[in-house]
C-alpha positions as CSV (number, residue, x, y, z in Angstrom):
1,X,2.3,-9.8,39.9
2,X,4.3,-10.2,36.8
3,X,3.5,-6.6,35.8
4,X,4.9,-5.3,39.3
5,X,8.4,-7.3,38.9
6,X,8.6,-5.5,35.1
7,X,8.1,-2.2,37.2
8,X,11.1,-3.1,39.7
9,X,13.3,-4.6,36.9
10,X,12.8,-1.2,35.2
11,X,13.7,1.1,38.8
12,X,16.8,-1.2,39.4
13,X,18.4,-2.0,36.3
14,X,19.7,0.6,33.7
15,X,19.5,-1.4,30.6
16,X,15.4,-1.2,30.8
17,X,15.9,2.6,31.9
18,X,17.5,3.2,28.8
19,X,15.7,0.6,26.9
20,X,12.6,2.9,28.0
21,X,14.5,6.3,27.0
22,X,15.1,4.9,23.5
23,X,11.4,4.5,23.1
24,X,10.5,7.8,24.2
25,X,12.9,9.6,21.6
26,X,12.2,7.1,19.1
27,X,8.2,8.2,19.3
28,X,9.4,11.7,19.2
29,X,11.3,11.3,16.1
30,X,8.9,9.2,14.7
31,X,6.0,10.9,15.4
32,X,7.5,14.2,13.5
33,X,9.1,12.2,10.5
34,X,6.4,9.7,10.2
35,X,3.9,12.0,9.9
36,X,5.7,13.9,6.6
37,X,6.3,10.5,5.3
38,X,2.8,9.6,5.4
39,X,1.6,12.7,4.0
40,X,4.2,12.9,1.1
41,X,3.8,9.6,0.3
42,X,7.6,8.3,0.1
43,X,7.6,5.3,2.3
44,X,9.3,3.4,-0.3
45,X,12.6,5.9,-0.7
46,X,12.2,5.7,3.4
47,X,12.5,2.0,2.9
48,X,15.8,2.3,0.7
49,X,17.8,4.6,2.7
50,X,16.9,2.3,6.0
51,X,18.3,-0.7,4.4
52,X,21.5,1.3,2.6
53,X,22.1,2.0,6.3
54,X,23.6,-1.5,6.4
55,X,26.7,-0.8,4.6
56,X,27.0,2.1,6.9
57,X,27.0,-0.1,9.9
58,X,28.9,-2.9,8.5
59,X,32.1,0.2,7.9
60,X,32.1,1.6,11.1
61,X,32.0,-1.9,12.5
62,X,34.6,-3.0,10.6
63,X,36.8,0.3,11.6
64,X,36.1,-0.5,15.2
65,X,33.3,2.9,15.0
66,X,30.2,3.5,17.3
67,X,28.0,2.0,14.1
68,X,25.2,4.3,14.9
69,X,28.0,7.0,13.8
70,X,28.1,4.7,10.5
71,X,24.5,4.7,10.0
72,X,24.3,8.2,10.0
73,X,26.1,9.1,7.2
74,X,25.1,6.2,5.1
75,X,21.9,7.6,5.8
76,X,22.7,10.8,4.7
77,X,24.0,10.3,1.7
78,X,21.7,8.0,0.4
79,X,18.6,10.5,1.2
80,X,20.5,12.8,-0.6
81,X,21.3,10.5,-3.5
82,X,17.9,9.3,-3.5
83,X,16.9,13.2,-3.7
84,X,18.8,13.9,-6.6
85,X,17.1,11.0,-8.2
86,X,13.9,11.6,-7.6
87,X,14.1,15.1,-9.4
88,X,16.6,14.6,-11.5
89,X,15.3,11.3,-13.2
90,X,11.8,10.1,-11.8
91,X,11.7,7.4,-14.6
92,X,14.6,5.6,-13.4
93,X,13.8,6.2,-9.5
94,X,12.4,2.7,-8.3
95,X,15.1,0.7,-10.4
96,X,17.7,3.2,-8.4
97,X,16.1,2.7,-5.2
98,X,16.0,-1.2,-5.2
99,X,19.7,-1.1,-6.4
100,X,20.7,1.3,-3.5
101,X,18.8,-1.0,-1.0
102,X,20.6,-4.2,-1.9
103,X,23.9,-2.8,-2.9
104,X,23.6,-1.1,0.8
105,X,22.8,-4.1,2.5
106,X,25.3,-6.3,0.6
107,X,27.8,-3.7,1.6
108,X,26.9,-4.4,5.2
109,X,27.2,-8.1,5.3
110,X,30.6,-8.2,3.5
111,X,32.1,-5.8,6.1
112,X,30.6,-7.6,8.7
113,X,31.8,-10.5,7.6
114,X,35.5,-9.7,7.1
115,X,35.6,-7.7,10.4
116,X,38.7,-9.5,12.8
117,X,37.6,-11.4,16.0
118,X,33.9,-11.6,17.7
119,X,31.4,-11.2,14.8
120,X,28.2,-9.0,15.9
121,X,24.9,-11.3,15.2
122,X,23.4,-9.6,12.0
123,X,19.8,-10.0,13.8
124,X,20.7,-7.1,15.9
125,X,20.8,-4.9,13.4
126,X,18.2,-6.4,10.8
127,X,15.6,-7.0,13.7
128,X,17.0,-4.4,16.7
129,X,17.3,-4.8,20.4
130,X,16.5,-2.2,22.3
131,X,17.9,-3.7,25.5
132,X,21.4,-3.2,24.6
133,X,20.8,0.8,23.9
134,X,24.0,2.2,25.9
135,X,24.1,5.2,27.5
136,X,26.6,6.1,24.8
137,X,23.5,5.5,21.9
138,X,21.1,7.3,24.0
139,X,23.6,10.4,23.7
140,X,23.4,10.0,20.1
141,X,19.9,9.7,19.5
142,X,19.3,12.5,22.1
143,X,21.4,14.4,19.8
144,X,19.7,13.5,16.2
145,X,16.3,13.8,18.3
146,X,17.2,18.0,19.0
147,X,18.5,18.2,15.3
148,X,15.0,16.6,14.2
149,X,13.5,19.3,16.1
150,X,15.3,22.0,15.1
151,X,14.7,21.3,11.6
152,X,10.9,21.3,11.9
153,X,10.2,23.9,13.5
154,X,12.9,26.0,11.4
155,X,11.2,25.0,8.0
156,X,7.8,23.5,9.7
157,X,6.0,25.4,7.1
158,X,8.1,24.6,4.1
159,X,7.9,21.2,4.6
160,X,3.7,21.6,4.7
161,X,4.0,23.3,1.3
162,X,5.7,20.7,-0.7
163,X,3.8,17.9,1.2
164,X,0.7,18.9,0.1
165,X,1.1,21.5,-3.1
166,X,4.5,21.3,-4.6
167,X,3.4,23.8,-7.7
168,X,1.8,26.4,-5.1
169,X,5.0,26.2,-2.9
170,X,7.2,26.8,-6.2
171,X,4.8,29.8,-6.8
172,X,5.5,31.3,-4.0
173,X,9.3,30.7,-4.8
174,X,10.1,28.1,-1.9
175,X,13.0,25.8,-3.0
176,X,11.3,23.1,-3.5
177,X,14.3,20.8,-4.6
178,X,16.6,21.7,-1.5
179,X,13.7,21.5,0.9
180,X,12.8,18.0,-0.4
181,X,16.3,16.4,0.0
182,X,16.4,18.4,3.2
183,X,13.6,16.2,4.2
184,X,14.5,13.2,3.3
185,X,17.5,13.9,5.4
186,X,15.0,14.1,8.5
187,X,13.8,11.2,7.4
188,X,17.4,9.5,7.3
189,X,18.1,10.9,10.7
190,X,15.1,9.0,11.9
191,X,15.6,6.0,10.7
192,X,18.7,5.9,12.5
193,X,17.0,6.1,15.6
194,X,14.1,3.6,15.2
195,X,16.6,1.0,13.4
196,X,18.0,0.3,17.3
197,X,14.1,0.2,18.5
198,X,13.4,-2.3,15.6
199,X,16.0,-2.9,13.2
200,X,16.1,-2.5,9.7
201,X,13.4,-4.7,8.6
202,X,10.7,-3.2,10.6
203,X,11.4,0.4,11.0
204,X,9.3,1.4,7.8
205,X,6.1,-0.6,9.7
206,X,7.0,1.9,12.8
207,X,7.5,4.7,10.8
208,X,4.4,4.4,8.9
209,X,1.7,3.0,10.9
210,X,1.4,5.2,14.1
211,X,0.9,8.5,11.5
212,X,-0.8,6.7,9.3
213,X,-3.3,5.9,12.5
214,X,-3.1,9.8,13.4
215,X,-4.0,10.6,9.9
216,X,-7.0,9.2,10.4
217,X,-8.5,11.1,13.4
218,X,-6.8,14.4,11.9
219,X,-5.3,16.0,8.9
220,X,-3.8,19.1,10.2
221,X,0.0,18.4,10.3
222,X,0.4,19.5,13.6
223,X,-2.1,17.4,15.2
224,X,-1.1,14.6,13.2
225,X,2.9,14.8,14.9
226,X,1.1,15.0,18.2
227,X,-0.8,12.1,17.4
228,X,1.6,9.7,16.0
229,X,4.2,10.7,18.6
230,X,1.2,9.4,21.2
231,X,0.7,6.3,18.9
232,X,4.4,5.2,18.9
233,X,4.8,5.9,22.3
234,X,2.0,3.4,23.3
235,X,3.3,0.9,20.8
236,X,6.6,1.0,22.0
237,X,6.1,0.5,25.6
238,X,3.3,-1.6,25.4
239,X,5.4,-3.8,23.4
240,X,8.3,-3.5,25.8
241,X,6.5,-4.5,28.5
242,X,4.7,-7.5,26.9
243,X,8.5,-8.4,25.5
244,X,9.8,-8.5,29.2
245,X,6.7,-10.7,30.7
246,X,6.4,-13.0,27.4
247,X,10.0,-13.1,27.0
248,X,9.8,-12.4,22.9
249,X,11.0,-10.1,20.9
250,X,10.8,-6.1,21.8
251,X,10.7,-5.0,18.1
252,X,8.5,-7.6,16.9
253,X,5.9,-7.0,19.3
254,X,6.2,-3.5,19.0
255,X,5.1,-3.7,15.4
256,X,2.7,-6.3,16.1
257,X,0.9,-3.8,18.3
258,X,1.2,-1.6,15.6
259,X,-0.1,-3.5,13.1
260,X,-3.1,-4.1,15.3
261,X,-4.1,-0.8,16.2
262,X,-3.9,0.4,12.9
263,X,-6.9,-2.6,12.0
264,X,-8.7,-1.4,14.8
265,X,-8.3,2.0,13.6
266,X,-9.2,1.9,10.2
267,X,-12.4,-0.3,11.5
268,X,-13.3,2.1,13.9
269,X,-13.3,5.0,11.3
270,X,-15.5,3.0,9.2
271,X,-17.6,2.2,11.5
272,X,-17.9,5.6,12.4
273,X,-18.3,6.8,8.7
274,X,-21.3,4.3,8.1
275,X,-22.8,5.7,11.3
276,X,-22.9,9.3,9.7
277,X,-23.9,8.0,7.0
278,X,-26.9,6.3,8.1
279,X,-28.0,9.7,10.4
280,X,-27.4,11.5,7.3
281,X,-30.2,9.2,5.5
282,X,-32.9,9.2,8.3
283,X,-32.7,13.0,8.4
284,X,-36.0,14.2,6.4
């Protein structure tokens, strides 16, 4: 019963419509970006820029701006910063990364807090909401979702090489450097998008955990993106739903979810490994 009045809040009232929408390009973004950030191992530089993109927000607030617009190119310039450091000075690059992270977030509040009349309730950015995605953000992340696109399939081989052999892609004379920082501005771009799924807290835990669940029933890159895009999908409306009929939290069930399948996943593959294993000892 309570399953069939979330189906006709959804067909009558726009806010789930788009709440639903905002999933759907959130998995698509994620399922692309997550799966590079898995591979390359750089969740923690993933984790700066998503909390630099505070100070971002906290601006365009202040200026009376969209702050999605905000986000955006706090998010790109810290990917880039955090580029830069990463090959320029590799010794100093968690020391830079925690600094950007607080300083961004620091930014954020103080803005936030100076800005004239109604103050917005920091939760909503730290923790999301995705049932107050307008049909203004949807336009936006429709927009960053094509450009996401674009990018991997334009350099969707580039990106493989310096994932998985950095020296072998310099051999071959790829830019390794401007490829990089061109990915972590990918990887900005999504974070964007999943911070109003699940705000800035969580978004690494979505980013991470539905590739890092594909990774585990394939390692081709492509099947992996397919996979995770799947995963997050499932996550995301799953936990929308269960939000709507347990009246919590959209992004903390969503990672919740998450959190779970991974467990189940990674039991499942080693139960399935100590299976082989066993056949592989009976055999004479």
């Amino acid at each position: 019963m309570m399953m069939t009045d979330f189906l006709v809040t959804i067909c009558q009232h726009a806010f789930m419509q788009n709440a639903f929408y905002a999933g759907l390009l959130a998995s698509v973004a994620c399922g692309m970006a997550g799966t590079y950030v898995v591979v390359k191992r750089i969740s923690y530089i993933s984790g700066g820029i998503a909390h630099a993109v505070l100070g971002g927000m906290g601006i365009a607030y202040y200026l009376g701006l969209n702050p999605l617009l905000g986000a955006v190119v706090f998010a790109l310039c810290s990917a880039v910063l955090l580029g830069l450091v990463s090959i320029k000075a590799k010794q100093h690059e968690d020391t830079i990364i925690g600094a950007l992270w607080a300083v961004g977030m620091a930014i954020g509040v103080i803005f936030i807090s100076i800005t004239p009349g109604y103050k917005v309730d920091l939760t909503s950015f730290l923790f999301g909401n995705i049932l107050l995605v307008s049909t203004k953000d949807l336009a936006i992340l429709c927009g960053l979702d094509l450009l996401i696109l674009l990018l991997v399939l334009v350099f969707y081989r580039q990106f493989q090489a310096i994932c998985f052999d950095e020296d072998y892609a310099r051999l071959r004379g790829i830019p390794v450097e401007v490829l990089y920082i061109l990915l972590l501005c990918l990887i900005a771009l999504t974070v964007v998008i999943l911070i109003q799924i699940v705000g800035l807290i969580l978004v690494i835990a979505l980013l991470t955990l539905p590739a890092s669940i594909a990774g585990l029933g394939s390692k081709k890159l492509g099947s992996m993106m397919a996979l995770a895009f799947l995963c997050s999908l499932f996550f995301t409306v799953s936990g929308l739903i269960l939000a709507y009929l347990k009246n919590l939290p959209a992004g903390a069930m969503i990672i919740i979810l998450a959190g779970i399948g991974y467990l189940l996943a990674l039991g499942l593959k080693r139960a399935v490994t100590l299976m082989v294993k066993k056949k592989a000892l009976k055999l004479p």
